[in-house]
N, C-alpha and C positions, 0 to 999 in steps of 0.2 A: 504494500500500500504506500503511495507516496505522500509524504508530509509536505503541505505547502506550507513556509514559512510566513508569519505574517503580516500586515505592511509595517515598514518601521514607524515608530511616534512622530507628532509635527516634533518637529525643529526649531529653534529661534532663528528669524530671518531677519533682514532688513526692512524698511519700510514696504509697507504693502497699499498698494491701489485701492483704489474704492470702484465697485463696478456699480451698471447700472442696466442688468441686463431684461428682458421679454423671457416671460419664461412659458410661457404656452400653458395649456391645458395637458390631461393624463396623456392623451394618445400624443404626445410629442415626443414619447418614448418609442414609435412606429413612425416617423417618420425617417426616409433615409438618406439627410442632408442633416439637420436638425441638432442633433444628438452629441455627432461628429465632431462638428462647430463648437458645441459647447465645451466637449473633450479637450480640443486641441487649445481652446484659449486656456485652459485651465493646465494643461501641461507645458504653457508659456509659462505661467506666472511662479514666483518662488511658492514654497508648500506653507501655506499658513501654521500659524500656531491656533486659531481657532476663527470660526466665523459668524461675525455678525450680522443677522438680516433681518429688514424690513419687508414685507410684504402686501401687495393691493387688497388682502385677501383677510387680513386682520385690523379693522380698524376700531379701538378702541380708549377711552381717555376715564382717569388720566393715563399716560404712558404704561404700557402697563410689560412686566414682565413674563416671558414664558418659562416652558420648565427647564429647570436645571440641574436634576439628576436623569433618572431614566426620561429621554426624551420620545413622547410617543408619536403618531402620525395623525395629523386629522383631515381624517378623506371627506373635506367641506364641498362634495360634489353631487350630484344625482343623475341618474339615469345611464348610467355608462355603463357598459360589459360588467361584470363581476370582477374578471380579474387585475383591473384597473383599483378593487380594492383590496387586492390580497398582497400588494406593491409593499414593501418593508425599506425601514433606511433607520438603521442603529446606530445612529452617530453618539457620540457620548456628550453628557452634558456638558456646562461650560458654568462652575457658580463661581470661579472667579473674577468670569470676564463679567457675569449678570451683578457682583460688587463693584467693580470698575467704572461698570453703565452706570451704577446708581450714580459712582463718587462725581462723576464727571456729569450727569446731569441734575444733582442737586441743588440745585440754583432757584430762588425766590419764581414762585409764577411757573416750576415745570416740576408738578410733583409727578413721582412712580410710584406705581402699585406691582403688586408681584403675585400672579394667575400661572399658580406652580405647576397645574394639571394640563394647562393649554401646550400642545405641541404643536409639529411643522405643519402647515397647511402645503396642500399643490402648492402655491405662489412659493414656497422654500425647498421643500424637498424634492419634487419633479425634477429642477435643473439641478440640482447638488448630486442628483442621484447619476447626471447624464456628466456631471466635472468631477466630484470623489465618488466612485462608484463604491468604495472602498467601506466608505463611510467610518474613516479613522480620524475624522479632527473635529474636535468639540465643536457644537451650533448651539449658537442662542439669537432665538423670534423675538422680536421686540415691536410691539401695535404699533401702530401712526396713530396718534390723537387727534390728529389734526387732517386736513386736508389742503391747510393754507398754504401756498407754496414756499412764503416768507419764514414762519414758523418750522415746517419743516427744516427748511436751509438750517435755522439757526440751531436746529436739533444735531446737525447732523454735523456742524461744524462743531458742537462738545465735546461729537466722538470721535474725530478727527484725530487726538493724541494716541487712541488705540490703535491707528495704523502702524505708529515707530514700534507697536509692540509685538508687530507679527499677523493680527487681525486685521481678516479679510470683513471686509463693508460693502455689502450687497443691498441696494434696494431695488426690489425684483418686483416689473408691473407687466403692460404691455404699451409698445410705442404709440400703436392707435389702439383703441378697442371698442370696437359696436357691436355688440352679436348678430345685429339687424344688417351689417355689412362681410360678418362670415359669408364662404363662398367653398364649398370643397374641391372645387376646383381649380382654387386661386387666382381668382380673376377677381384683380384689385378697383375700386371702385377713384376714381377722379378725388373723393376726398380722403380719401386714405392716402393717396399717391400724393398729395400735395400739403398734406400736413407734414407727410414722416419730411417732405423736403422742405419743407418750411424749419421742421425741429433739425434738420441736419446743417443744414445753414443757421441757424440760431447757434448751436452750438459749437462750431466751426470758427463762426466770429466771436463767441464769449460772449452771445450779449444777455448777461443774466436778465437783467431789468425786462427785454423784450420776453422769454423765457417766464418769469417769476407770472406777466402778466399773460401768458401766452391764451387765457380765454378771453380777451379780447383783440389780443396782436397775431395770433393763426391763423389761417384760411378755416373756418368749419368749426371752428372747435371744438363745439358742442356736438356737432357730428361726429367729429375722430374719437370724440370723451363725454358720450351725452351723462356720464357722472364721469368725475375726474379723480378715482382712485388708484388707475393704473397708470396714470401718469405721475402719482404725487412722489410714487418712490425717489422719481429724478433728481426731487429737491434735498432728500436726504444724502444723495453719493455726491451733487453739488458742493454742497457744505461739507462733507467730510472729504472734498479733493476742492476745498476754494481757492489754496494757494497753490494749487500745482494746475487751473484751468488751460495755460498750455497747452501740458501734455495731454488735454482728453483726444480722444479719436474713437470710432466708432471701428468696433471689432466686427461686430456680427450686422449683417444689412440685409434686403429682402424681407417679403413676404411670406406669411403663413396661412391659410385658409384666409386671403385677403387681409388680414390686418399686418401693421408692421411690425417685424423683430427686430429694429432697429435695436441694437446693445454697445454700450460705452464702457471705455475706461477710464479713467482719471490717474496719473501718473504710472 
């Protein structure tokens, strides 16, 4: 019988980027472009010491904390196949890094609460599962309370110092999303097509301010985001890569069942 040995522990690294990527629905684990993409950006980047994420899929205030020992999975979906919930991801918890979150956002006006039982939603574990399939480096979910793009920013510039510490900053949404403009056969609709370019150009040029207000400075907006939860992620990996806006660039680009995967990185 052959013993696989198994994966080594994260490592301390150097500063780590802040992404901001689309992260699809269950069946993105079936798609055969998708998955790949997400692999290889993830076997660019150094191996985090653990990861932090935001999700479009947990919105809750005040901030509130997820679990931090055994961390479970919450299949927040309906109607899918079965076996879309029989999908597993054992990452180990992370209660050092959910002390850290506190230390660094304890500030007047942004209290946290701590919802021990809540685990990964799709919006965290789907693409974690398609970048550490491995499921060897500590996750910890942390709600949006907000949806303000401003307040977010500012959230996310707190956690910003956990990047020098190896943690990875993920705020995982989708670049457009209307269910009303899915399409299985990917046939992208004029205002889909023309926001992701409108956000690809926003972000190109750094212009937060156009950005922060982007439901009134985008083509459709209310169309690409007739609620704007999948976009709010953006403003948390903003703030946690403000001073490194430079280097963002857009890793992952194209279409998914017509909405955009447009996904960034920040340094």
């Amino acid at each position: 019988m052959t013993h696989t040995p198994p994966p080594p522990p994260p490592t301390p690294t150097g500063r780590m980027p802040a992404l901001y990527l689309s992260h699809g629905a269950p069946p993105l684990a079936d798609d055969p472009v998708w998955p790949g993409e997400l692999a290889a950006w993830s076997a660019a980047l150094p191996r985090p010491t653990a990861i932090l994420i935001v999700s479009a899929h947990w919105e809750e205030a005040p901030l509130a904390i997820g679990a931090t020992e055994t961390v479970p999975l919450h299949y927040d979906f309906w109607g899918f196949p079965e076996r879309y919930y029989q999908v597993t991801y054992e990452s180990p918890g992370a209660p050092q890094l959910a002390e850290n979150v506190r230390a660094l956002l304890r500030t007047p006006g942004m209290p946290v609460q701590d919802v021990p039982d809540r685990g990964l939603d799709h919006g965290a574990y789907v693409p974690l599962k398609e970048m550490y399939p491995d499921a060897g480096i500590p996750v910890l979910q942390i709600s949006m309370p907000t949806l303000d793009p401003q307040k977010l920013m500012d959230i996310g510039r707190h956690l910003a110092p956990l990047r020098d510490e190896g943690v990875l900053i993920i705020g995982s949404g989708f670049f457009t999303h209307n269910l009303r403009a899915m399409d299985l056969g990917n046939n992208v609709s004029s205002v889909m097509a023309e926001f992701d370019d409108w956000g690809r150009r926003a972000l190109e040029a750094q212009d937060l301010d156009a950005l922060l207000d982007f439901q009134h400075k985008a083509p459709a907006a209310h169309l690409a985001h007739p609620r704007t939860e999948h976009f709010a992620p953006l403003f948390v990996t903003l703030g946690a890569g403000h001073d490194e806006l430079t280097a963002q660039h857009t890793v992952i680009d194209g279409f998914w069942v017509g909405l955009s995967k447009r996904s960034l990185q920040i340094g």
